[in-house]
C-alpha positions as protocol buffer text, in pm:
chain_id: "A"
residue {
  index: 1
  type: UNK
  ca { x: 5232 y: 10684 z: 15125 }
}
residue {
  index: 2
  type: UNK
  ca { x: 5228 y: 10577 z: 14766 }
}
residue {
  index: 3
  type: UNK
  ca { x: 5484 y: 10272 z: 14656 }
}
residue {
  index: 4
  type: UNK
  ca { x: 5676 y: 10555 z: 14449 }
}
residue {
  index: 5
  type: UNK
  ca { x: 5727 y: 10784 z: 14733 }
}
residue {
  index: 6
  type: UNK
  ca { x: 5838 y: 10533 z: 14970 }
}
residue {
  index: 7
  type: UNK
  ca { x: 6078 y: 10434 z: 14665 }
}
residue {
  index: 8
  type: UNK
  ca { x: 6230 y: 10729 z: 14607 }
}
residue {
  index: 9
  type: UNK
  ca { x: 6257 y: 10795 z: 15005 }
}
residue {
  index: 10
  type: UNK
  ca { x: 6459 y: 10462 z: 15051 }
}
residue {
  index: 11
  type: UNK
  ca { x: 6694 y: 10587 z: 14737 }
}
residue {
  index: 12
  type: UNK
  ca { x: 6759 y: 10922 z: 14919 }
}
residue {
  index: 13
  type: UNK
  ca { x: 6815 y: 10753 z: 15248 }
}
residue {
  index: 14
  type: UNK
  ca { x: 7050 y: 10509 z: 15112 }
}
residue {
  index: 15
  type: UNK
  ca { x: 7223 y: 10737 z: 14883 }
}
residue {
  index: 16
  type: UNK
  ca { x: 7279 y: 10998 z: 15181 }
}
residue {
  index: 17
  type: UNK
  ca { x: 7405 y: 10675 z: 15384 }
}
residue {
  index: 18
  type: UNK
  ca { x: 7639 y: 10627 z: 15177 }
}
residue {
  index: 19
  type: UNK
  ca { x: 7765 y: 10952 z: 15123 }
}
residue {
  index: 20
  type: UNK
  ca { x: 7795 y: 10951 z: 15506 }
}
residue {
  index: 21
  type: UNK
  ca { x: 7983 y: 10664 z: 15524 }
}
residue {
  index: 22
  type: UNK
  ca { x: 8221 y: 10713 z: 15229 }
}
residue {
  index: 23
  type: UNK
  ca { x: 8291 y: 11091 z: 15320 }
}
residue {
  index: 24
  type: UNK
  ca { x: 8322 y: 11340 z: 15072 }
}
residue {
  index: 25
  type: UNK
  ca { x: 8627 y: 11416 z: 14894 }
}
residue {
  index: 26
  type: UNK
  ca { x: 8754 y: 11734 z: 14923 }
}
residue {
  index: 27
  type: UNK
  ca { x: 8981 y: 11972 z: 14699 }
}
residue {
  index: 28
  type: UNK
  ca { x: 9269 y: 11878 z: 14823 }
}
residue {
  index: 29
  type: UNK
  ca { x: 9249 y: 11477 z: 14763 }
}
residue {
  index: 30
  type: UNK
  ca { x: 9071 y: 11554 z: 14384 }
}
residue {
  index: 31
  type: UNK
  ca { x: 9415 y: 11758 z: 14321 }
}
residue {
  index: 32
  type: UNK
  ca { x: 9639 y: 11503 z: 14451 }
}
residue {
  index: 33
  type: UNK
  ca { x: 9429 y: 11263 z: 14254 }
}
residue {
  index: 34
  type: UNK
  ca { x: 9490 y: 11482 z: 13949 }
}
residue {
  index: 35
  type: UNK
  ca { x: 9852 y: 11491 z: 13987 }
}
residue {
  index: 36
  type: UNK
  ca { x: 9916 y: 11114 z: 14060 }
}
residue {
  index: 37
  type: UNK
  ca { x: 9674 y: 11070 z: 13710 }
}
residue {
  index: 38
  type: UNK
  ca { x: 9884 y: 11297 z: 13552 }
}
residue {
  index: 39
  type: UNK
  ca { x: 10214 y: 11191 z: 13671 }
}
residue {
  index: 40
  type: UNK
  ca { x: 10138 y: 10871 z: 13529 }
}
residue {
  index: 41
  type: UNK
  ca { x: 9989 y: 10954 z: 13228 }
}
residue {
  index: 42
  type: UNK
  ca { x: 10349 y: 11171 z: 13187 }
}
residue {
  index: 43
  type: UNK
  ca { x: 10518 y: 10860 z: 13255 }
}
residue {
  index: 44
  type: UNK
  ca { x: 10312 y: 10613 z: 12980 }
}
residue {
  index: 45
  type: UNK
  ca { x: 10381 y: 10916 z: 12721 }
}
residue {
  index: 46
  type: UNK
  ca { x: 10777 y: 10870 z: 12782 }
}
residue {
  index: 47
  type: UNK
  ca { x: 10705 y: 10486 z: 12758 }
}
residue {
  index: 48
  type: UNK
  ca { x: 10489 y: 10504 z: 12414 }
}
residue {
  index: 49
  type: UNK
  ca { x: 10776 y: 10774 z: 12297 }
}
residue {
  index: 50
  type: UNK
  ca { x: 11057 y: 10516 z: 12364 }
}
residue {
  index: 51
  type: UNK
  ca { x: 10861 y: 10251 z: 12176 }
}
residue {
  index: 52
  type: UNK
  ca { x: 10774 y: 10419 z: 11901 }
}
residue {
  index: 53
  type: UNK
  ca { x: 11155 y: 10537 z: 11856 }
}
residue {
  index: 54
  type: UNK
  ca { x: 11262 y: 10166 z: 11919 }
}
residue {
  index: 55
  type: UNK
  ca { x: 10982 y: 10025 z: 11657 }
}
residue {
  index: 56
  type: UNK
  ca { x: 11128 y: 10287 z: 11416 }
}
residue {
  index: 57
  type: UNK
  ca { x: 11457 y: 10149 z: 11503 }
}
residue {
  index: 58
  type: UNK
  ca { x: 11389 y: 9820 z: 11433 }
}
residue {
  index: 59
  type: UNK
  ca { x: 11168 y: 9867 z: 11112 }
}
residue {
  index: 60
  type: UNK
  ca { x: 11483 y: 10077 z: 10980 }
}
residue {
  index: 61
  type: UNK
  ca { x: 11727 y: 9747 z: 11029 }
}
residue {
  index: 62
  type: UNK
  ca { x: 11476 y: 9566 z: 10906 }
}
residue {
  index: 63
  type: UNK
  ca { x: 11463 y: 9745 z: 10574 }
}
residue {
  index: 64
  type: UNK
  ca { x: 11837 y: 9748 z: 10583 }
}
residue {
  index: 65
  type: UNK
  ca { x: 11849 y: 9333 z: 10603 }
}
residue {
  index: 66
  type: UNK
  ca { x: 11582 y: 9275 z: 10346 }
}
residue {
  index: 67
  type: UNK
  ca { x: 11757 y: 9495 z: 10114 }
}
residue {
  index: 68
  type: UNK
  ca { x: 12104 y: 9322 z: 10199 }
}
residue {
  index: 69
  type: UNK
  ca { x: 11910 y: 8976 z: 10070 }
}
residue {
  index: 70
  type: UNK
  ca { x: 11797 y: 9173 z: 9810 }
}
residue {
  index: 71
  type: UNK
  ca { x: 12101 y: 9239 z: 9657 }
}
residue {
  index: 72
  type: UNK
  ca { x: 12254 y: 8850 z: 9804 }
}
residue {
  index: 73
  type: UNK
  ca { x: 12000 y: 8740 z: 9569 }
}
residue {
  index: 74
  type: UNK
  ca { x: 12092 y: 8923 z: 9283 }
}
residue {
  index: 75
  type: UNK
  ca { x: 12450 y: 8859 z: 9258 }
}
residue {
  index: 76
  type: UNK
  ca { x: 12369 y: 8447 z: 9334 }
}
residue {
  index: 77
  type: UNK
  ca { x: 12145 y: 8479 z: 9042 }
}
residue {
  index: 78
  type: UNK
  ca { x: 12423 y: 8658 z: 8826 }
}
residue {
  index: 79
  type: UNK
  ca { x: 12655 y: 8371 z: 8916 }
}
residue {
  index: 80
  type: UNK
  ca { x: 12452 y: 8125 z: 8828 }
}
residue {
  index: 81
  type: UNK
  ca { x: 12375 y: 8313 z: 8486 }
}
residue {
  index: 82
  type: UNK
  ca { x: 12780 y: 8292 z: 8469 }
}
residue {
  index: 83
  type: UNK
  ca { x: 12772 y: 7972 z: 8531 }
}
residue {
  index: 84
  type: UNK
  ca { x: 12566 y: 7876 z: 8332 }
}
residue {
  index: 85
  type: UNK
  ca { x: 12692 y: 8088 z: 8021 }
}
residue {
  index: 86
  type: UNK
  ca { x: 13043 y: 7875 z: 8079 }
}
residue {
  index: 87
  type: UNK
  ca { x: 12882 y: 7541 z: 8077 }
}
residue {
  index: 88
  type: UNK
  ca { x: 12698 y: 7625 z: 7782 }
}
residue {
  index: 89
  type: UNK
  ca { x: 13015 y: 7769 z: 7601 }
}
residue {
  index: 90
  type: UNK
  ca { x: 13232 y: 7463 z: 7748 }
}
residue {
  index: 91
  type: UNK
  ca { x: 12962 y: 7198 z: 7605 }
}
residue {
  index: 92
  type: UNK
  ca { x: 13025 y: 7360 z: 7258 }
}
residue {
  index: 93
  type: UNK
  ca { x: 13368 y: 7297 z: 7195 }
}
């Protein structure tokens, strides 16, 4: 026999060995499979859902306190505008 015939002779041999040994799965199991895959897929959908609903939440309140400083800012600026206005006017009398 040639080196690449006894090669490819020891590859069937050990790949029908291990087929023998492993067993062969049958409809049934590749459908159970399917539905454990798929019931847990279904489950990490819900969970990406819920996130994305919470990360909306959170950007939203987010938003909500940056504008809140926003206008905090503003009216501390006015004030000291005020302020300054009635030291300016006080210094001239």
């Amino acid at each position: 026999m040639t080196r690449d015939i006894k090669r490819t002779l020891a590859l069937v041999v050990t790949t029908g060995a291990f087929i023998g040994v492993t067993g062969c799965a049958t409809t049934g199991d590749l459908d159970s499979t399917r539905a454990d895959l798929q019931t847990q897929i279904d489950r990490l959908s819900a969970d990406v859902a819920a996130a994305k609903s919470d990360a909306a939440a959170a950007n939203a309140k987010a938003n909500d306190a940056v504008n809140i400083a926003n206008e905090a800012n503003r009216r501390s600026m006015d004030t000291a505008e005020k302020i300054d206005r009635m030291f300016k006017k006080s210094m001239q009398k």
